[in-house]
Structure formats: C-alpha cells, structure tokens
KEGUVEX-740219 format. One record per residue (C-alpha): x, y, z; residue in one letter; residue number from 1. Coordinates in nm, 2 decimals. Layout:
BEGIN
REC_px_py_pz_resn_resi
REC_X_Y_Z_a_NUM $
...
***
This chain:
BEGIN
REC_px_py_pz_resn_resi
REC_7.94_10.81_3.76_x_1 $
REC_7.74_10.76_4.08_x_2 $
REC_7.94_10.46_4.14_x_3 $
REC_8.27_10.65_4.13_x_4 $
REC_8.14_10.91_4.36_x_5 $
REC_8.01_10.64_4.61_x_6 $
REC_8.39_10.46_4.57_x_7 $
REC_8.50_10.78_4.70_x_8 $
REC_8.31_10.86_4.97_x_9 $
REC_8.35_10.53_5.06_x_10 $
REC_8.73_10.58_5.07_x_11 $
REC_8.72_10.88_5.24_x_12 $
REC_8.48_10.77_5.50_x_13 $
REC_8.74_10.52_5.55_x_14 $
REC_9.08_10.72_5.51_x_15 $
REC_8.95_11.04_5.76_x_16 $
REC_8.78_10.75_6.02_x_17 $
REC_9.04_10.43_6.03_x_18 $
REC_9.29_10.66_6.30_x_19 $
REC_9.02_10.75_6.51_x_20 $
REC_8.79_10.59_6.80_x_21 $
REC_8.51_10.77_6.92_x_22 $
REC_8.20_10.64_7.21_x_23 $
REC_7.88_10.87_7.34_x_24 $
REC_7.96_10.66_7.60_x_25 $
REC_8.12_10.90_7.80_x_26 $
REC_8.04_11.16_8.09_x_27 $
REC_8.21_11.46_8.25_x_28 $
REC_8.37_11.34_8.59_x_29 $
REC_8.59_11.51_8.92_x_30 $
REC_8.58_11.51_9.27_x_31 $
REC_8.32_11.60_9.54_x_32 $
REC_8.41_11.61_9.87_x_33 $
REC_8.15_11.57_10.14_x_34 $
REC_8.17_11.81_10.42_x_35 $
REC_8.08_11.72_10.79_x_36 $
REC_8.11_11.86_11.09_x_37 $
REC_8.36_11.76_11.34_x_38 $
REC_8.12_11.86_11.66_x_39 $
REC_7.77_11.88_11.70_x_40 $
REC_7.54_12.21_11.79_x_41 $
REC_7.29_12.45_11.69_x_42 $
REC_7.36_12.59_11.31_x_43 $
REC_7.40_12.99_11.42_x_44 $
REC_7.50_13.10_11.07_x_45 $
REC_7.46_12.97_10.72_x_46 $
REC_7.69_13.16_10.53_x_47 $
REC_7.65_12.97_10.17_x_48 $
REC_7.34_12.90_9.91_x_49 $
REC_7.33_12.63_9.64_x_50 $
REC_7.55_12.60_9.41_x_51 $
REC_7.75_12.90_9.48_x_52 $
REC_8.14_12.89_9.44_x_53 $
REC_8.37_12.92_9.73_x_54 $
REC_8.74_12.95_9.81_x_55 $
REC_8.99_12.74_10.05_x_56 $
REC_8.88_12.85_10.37_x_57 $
REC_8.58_13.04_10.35_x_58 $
REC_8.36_12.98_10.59_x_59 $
REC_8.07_12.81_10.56_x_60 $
REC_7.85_12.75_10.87_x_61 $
REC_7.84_12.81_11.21_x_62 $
REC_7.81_12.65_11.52_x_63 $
REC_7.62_12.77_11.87_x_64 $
REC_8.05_12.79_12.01_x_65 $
REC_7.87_12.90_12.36_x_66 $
REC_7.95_12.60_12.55_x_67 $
REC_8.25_12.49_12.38_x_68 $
REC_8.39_12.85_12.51_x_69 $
REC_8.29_12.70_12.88_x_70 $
REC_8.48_12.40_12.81_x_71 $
REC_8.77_12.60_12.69_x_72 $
REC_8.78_12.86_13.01_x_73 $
REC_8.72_12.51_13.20_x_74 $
REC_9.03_12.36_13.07_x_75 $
REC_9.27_12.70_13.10_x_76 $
REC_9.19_12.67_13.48_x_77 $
REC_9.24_12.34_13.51_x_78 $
REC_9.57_12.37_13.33_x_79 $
REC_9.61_12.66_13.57_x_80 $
REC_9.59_12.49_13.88_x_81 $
REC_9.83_12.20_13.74_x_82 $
REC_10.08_12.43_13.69_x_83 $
REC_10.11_12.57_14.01_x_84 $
REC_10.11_12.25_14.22_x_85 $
REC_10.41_12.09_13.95_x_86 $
REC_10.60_12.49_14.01_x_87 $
REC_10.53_12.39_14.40_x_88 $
REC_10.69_12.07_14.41_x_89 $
REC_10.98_12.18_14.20_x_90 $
REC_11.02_12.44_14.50_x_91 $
REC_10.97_12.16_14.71_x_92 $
REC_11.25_11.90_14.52_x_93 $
REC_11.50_12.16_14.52_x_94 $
REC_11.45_12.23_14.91_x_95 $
REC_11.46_11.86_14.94_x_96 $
REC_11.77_11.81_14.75_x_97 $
REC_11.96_12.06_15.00_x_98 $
REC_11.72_12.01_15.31_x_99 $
REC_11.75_11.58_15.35_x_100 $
REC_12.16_11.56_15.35_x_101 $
REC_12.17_11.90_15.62_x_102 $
REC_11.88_11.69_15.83_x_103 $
REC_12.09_11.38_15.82_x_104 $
REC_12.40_11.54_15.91_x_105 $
REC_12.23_11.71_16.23_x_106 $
REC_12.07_11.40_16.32_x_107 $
REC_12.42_11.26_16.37_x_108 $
REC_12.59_11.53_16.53_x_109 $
REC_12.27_11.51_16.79_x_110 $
REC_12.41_11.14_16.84_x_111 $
REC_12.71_11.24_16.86_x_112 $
REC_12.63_11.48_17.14_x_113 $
REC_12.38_11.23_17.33_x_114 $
REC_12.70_10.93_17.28_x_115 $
REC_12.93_11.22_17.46_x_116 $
REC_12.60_11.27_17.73_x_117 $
REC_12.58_10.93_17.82_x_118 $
REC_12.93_10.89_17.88_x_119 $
REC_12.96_11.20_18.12_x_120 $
REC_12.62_11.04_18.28_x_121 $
REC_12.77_10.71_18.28_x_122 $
REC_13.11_10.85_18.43_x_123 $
REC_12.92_11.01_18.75_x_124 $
REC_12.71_10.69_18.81_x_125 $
REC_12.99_10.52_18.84_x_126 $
REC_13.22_10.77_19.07_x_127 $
REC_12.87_10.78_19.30_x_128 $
REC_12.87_10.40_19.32_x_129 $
REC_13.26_10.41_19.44_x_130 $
REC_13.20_10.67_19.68_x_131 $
REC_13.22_10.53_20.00_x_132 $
REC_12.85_10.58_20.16_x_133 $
REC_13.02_10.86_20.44_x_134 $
REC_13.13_11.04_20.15_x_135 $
REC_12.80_11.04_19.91_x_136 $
REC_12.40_10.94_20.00_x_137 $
REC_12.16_10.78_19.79_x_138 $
REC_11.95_11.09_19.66_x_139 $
REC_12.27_11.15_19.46_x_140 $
REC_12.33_10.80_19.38_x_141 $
REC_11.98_10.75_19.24_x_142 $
REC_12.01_11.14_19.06_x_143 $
REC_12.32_10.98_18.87_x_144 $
REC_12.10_10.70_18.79_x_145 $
REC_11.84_10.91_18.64_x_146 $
REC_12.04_11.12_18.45_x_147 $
REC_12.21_10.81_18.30_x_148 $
REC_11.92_10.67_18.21_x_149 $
REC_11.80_10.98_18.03_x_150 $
REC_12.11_11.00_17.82_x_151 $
REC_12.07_10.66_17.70_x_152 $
REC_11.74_10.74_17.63_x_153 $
REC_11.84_11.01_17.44_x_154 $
REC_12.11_10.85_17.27_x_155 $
REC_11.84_10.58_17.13_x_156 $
REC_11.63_10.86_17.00_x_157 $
REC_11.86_11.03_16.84_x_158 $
REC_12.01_10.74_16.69_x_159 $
REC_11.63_10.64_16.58_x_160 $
REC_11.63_11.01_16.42_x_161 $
REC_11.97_10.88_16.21_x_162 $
REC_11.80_10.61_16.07_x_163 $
REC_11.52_10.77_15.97_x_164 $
REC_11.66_11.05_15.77_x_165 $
REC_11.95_10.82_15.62_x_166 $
REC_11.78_10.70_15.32_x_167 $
REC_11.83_11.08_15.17_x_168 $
REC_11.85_10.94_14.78_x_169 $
REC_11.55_10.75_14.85_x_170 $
REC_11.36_11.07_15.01_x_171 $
REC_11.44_11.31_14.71_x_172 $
REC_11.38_10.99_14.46_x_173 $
REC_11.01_11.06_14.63_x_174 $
REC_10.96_11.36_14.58_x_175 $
REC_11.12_11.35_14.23_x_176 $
REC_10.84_11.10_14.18_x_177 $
REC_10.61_11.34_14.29_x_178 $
REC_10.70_11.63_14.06_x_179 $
REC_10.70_11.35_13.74_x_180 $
REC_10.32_11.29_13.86_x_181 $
REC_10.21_11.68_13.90_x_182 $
REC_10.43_11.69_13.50_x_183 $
REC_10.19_11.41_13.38_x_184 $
REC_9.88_11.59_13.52_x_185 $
REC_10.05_11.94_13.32_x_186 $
REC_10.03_11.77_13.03_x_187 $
REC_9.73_11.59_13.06_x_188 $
REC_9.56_11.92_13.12_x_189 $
REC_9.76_12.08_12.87_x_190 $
REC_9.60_11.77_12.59_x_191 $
REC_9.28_11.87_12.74_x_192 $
REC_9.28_12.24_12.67_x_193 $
REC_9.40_12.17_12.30_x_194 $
REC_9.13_11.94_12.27_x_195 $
REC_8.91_12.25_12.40_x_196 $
REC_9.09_12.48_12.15_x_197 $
REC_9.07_12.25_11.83_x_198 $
REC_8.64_12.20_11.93_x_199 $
REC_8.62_12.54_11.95_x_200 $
REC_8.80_12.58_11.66_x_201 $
REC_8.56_12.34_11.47_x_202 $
REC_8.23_12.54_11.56_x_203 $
REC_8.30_12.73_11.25_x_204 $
REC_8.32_12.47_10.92_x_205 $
REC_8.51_12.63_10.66_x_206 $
REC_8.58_12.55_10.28_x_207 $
REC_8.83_12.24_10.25_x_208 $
REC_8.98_12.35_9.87_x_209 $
REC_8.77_12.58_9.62_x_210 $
REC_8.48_12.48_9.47_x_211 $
REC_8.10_12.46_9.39_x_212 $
REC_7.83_12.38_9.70_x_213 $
REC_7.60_12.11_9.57_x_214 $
REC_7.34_11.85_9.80_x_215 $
REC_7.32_12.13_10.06_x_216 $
REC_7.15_11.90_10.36_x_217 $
REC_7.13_12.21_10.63_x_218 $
REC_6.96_12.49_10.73_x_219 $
REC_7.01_12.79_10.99_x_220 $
REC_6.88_12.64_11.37_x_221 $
REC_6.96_12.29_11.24_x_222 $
REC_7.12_12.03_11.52_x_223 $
REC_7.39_11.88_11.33_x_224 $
REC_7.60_11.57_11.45_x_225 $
REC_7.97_11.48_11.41_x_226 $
REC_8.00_11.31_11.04_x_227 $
REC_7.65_11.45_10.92_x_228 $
REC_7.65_11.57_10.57_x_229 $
REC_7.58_11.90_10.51_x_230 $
REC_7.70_11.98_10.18_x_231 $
REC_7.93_11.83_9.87_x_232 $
REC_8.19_12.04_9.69_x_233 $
REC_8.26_11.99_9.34_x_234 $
REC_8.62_12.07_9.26_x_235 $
REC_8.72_12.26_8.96_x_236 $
REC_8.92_11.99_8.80_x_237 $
REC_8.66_11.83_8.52_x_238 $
REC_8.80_11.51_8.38_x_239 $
REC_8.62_11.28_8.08_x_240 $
REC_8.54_10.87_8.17_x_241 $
REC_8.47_10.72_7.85_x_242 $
REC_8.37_10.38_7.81_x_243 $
REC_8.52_10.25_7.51_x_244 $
REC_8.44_9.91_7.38_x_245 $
REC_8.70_9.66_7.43_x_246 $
REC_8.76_9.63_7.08_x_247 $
REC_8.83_9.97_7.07_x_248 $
REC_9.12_9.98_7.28_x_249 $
REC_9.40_9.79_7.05_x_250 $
REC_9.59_10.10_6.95_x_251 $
REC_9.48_10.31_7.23_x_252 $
REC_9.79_10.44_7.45_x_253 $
REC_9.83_10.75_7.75_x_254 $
REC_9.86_11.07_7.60_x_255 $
REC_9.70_11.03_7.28_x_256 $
REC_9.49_11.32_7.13_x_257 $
REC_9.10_11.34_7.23_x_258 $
REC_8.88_11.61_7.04_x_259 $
REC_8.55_11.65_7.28_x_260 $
REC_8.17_11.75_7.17_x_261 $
REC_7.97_11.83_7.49_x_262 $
REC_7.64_11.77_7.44_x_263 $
REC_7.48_12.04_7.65_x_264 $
REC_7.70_12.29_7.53_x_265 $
REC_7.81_12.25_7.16_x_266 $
REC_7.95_12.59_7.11_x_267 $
REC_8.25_12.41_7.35_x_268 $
REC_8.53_12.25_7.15_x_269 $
REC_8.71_12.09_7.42_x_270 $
REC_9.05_11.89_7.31_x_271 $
REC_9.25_11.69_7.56_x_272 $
REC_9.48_11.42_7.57_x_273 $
REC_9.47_11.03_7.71_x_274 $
REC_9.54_11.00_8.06_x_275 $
REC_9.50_10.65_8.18_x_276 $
REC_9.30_10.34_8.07_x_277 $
REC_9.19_10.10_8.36_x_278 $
REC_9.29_9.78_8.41_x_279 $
REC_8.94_9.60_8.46_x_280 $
REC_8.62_9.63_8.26_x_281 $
REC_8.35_9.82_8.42_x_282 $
REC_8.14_9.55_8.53_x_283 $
REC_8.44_9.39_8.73_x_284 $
REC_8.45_9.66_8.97_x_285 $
REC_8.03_9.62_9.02_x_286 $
REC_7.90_9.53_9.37_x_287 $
REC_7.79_9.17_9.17_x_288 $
REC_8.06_9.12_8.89_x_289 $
REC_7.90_8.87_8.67_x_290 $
REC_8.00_8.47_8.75_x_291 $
REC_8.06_8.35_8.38_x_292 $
REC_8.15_7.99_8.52_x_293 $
REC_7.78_7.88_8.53_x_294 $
REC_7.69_7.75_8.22_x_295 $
REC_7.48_8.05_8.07_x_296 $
REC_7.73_8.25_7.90_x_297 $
REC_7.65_8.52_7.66_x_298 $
REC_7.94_8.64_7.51_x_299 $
REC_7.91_9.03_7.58_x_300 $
REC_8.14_9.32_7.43_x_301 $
REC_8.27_9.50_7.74_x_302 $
REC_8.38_9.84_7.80_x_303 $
REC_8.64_9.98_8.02_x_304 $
REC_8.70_10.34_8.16_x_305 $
REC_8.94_10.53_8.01_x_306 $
REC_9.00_10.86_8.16_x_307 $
REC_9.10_11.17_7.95_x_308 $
REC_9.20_11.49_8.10_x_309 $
REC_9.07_11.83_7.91_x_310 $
REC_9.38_12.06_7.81_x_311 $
REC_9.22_12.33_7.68_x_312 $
REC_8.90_12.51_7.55_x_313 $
REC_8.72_12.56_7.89_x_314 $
REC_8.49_12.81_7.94_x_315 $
REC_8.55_12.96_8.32_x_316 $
REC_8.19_13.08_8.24_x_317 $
REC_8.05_12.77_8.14_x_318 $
REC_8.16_12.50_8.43_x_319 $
REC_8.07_12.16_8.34_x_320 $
REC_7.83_11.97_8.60_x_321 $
REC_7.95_11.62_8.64_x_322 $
REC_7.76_11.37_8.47_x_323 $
REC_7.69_11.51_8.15_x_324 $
REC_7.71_11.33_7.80_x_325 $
REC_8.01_11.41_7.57_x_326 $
REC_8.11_11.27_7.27_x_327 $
REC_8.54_11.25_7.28_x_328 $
REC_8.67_11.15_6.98_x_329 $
REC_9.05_10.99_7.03_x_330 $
REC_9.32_11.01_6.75_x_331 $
REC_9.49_10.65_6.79_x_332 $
REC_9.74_10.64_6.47_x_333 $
***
C-alpha cells in the first residue's frame, strides 16, 4: 500500500511539474535614471527627501539663478544694441539703393556742364588770340587764359567725380555686405541670449518622468557641478530578470505564462507573461567573459536572462525595490 501511494505521488509530482520551469534565480528589475545638473551653483532649495515619489516635472532643487539673471539682462542688451545698428544700415542700404544712381547721374551732368565751360573758355581764348593787339591787350588775353585753364580744371574734377561714383552696383553690394554682417551679429546675439535663457532655465532641476528618489548625493548650500549626481529615480515600471539554466530554456518562448512568489512580500501573487529571452549567457556580457580556449575547461551549466514583464497583481501600496529575490514560475507546455 505505501508503495502505491509513493507511485502516485511520484506521478503526480511529475504530471503537475513536467510543463513548468521555475529558478530563485531571479530579481525584480527597471530603470533609474540619474539626474544631474546642466549648470553649476549654490543649491538654494532642496525641495525632495529620500525615497519620496515625484511626478514629471516637479521640481527638485534649486540653483543660486542670481548671476545667470546678469548674464541674461547682459545678453538682452547686447541683442539690443545689434538690432539697432542692422535696422541702421537697412536705413542706410535703402538710402544707398536710391542715393548712388542720383549721385552718379549729377556727377555727369556737372561734366557735362564743365565740357560746355571749357568750350565757352576755350572759344574766348581763342577770339583774344585773333584780336589784332590795337583791338585787345594782354591782361585780357592772359584773363582768357585763366579762365580756360580753370574750366579744364574743372572738367578733370568733375570727370574724376564720374569715375568715382560709377561703380553704383558695387557701392550698394557694400553696404549690402554690411547689413549681412550686422544680420550675423543679430543672430549671434540672438544664440547668445537663448543660451542665457535655457541656463537660466536650468537653475531649477525638475523631475525627468515620475518616480521614486533614491542615492540622494545633495544637500541645501551644496556647490554642484555640470554632470554631478545628485539623485537616481526609479521608474514605476518593475520587470522580473530571471536566470534560467540553459537547460531550462528548450521549450521556453515570448509570451508564455509566469506565476511569481516575491520573497519579501508573500501575500503578493504576481502573474506575468514571457517577454524576451537574451541572446548571450550572462557571463558573455561580463567585463572578463571567460577564455575557454586555454586548456582548463570545466564544463559549466550557464544561465541566461530572460526578462518577464508583471501583468497583474501589483500592489500600488506595496512598490517593489529593485533587486529583490522572487521565485517566477514559467508554464512552458
């Protein structure tokens, strides 16, 4: 008779296990995000305590904003002061654009005029030349002179004035040049006082997505630097890596169901489902993967990750830390 029973709990031992693959190899996992500052200062304001819970964009510290205030007011009146000299040579290019063609037309029609001069000056030298002496003197003679001389004079300088205001599309190119330099400096200023916007805006170092504060490194009056960690936040998303023997893993597929003890709280009957299985044991991914090519091999049963995601039986009043040992229990068959 006690052999019978034994032949069946045998064969149920066997029947209710032979679907089924289960480790204690296994620990609660998710994602913790490290949060730095992006610029450096006195810590005005702590606004968080361990392990409290926080929401998207609840702020978390602050930083003395005093002087990155100065560098913003700094940067508005330099932006300022850009401004005005690119608006004062867009005055300037549009006086240009009508002012250079009207200069070179007068310039022209003064040559025009001196031309007509000289030849009235060089007409009366000439008539005072044929004059016979009875009927002239050489006062007059040497006043027609002059005054020829002067026109030619004046025809030279006007003609020097043509020249110089002919290249008009070269002139307004200039200036155009100009205004595209006093742009660059705009916008230049303009980068500068975004700059000063987006440090000021990172004196106060808010909550990247919700979550727990854990490895709190700060305190109020601190100095902290750019990319100095002051906290880690643990995301509500709790996942399970098991480590299941390699052996294990014959029948096991994605989206398989996993029944889950958790050691530290075993009122908690988690169940879940088979997310992923990695392609590499554990020890591959090591800093110093084990070199099996050396003539000491020990044949060792590996394990490899397999990562199972909890659909239901949370307690929002119970949060799992990560880390902690559970038992899941996956239904393969």
């Amino acid at each position: 008779m006690i052999l019978v029973l034994l032949a069946i709990g045998i064969a149920y031992y066997w029947l209710s296990t032979r679907n089924i693959e289960s480790t204690d190899d296994a620990y609660t996992d998710g994602r913790a995000i490290t949060i730095a500052p992006q610029v450096s200062g006195v810590v005005v304001s702590l606004d968080v305590s361990d392990n409290q819970f926080v929401k998207q964009g609840q702020p978390l510290i602050h930083i003395d904003p005093r002087q990155y205030r100065i560098d913003r007011e700094q940067a508005e009146g330099a932006l300022a002061t850009a401004q005005a000299q690119y608006r004062g040579q867009q005055f300037g290019l549009a006086i240009a654009k009508k002012n250079f063609p009207a200069q070179l037309e007068q310039a022209r029609a003064q040559l025009e005029n001196a031309k007509a001069a000289r030849k009235k000056a060089q007409a009366d030298f000439d008539r005072q030349k044929s004059l016979p002496k009875a009927a002239t003197s050489q006062q007059e003679v040497d006043a027609a002179d002059a005054a020829l001389k002067q026109a030619e004079a004046q025809v030279a300088l006007a003609d020097a004035q043509v020249t110089q205001n002919s290249p008009v599309p070269e002139r307004i190119g200039e200036t155009d040049a100009q205004v595209g330099q006093l742009k660059g400096q705009v916008e230049q200023a303009q980068s500068r006082l975004d700059q000063a916007d987006l440090n000021l805006s990172w004196t106060t170092v808010a909550a990247p997505q919700d979550g727990w504060i854990t490895k709190r490194n700060v305190e109020k009056g601190n100095y902290v630097a750019p990319g100095q960690q002051l906290f880690s936040i643990v995301a509500p998303e709790v996942w399970i890596t098991a480590n299941f023997k390699e052996s294990q893993l014959a029948d096991m597929r994605p989206g398989q169901h996993v029944t889950i003890k958790v050691d530290a709280y075993p009122s908690l009957k988690l169940e879940g489902h088979v997310d992923s299985i990695q392609l590499g044991s554990g020890s591959k991914f090591t800093a110093f993967p084990p070199e099996n090519a050396t003539g000491n091999f020990i044949k060792i049963v590996q394990r490899v990750p397999v990562k199972i995601v909890i659909d239901k039986g949370l307690d929002p009043n119970i949060p799992l830390p990560l880390g902690i040992s559970v038992v899941p229990t996956v239904t393969v068959r």
